[in-house]
N, C-alpha and C positions, 0 to 999 in steps of 0.2 A: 589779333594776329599772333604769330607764331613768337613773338619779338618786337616789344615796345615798352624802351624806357623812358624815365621822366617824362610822360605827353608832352608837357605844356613845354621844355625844351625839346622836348622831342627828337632825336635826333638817332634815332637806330630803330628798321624796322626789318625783318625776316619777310622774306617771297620762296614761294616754290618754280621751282624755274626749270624746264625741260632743255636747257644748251645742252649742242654737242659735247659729248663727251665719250670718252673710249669705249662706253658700253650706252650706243646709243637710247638705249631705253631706260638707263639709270635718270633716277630723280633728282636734283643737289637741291640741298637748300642754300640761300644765298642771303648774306648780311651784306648791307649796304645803308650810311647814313644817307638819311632825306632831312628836308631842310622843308620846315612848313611854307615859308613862302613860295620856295621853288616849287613844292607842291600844287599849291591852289593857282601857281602862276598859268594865264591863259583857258583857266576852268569858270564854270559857272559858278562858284562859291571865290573865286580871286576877290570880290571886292567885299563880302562876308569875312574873311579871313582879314583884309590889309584893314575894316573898319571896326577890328575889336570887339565885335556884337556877342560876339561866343562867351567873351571875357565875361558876360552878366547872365549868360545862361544858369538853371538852378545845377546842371554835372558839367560844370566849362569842358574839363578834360575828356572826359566822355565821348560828349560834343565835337570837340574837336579830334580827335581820334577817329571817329565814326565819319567825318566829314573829311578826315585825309585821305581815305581808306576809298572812299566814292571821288574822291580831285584824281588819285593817282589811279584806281579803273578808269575815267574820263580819260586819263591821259594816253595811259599806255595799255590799256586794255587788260585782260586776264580774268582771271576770277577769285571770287575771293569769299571762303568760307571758314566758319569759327571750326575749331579745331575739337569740338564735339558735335560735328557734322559729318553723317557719314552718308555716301552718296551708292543707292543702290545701281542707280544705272550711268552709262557716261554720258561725260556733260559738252562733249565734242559736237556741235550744229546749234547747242542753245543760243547762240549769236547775240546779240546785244538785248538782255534780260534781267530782270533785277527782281525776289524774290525774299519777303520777310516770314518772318510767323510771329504772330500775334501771342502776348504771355500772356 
């Protein structure tokens, strides 16, 4: 993400956000802390998250970083790509799609 410090307390992550604004087509970026439990709270990974499992993973942080990232898409929807992703065509109608590439 564009913005994430200390994962494991985690608590500051950057979104690109299209709100009104005076120039309705300007982009803002937006800071906002998230709170990992609030996070996973009501997601398929909530009881992953409240029962520590990640804590033993061999990259915890990683782990949990990559798994906030899928809780808060479940949540509230948008998309979400690494920031050496460039996207030739729009991604407006993809609808609910999830897409990795293999190293």
């Amino acid at each position: 993400s564009a913005v994430d410090r200390s994962a494991a307390s985690g608590r500051t992550h950057a979104h690109a956000t299209n709100e009104k604004t005076e120039n309705a087509n300007a982009l803002r970026i937006v800071v906002r802390k998230v709170k990992f439990d609030e996070a996973f709270k009501h997601t398929p990974l909530q009881e992953w998250y409240a029962s520590g499992r990640w804590k033993g993973a061999t990259r915890p942080v990683l782990d949990l970083c990559d798994a906030m990232r899928l809780a808060l898409l479940y949540s509230i929807g948008g998309t979400y790509l690494d920031l050496d992703v460039i996207s030739l065509n729009r991604l407006d109608g993809v609808g609910r799609a999830m897409a990795a590439v293999d190293e």
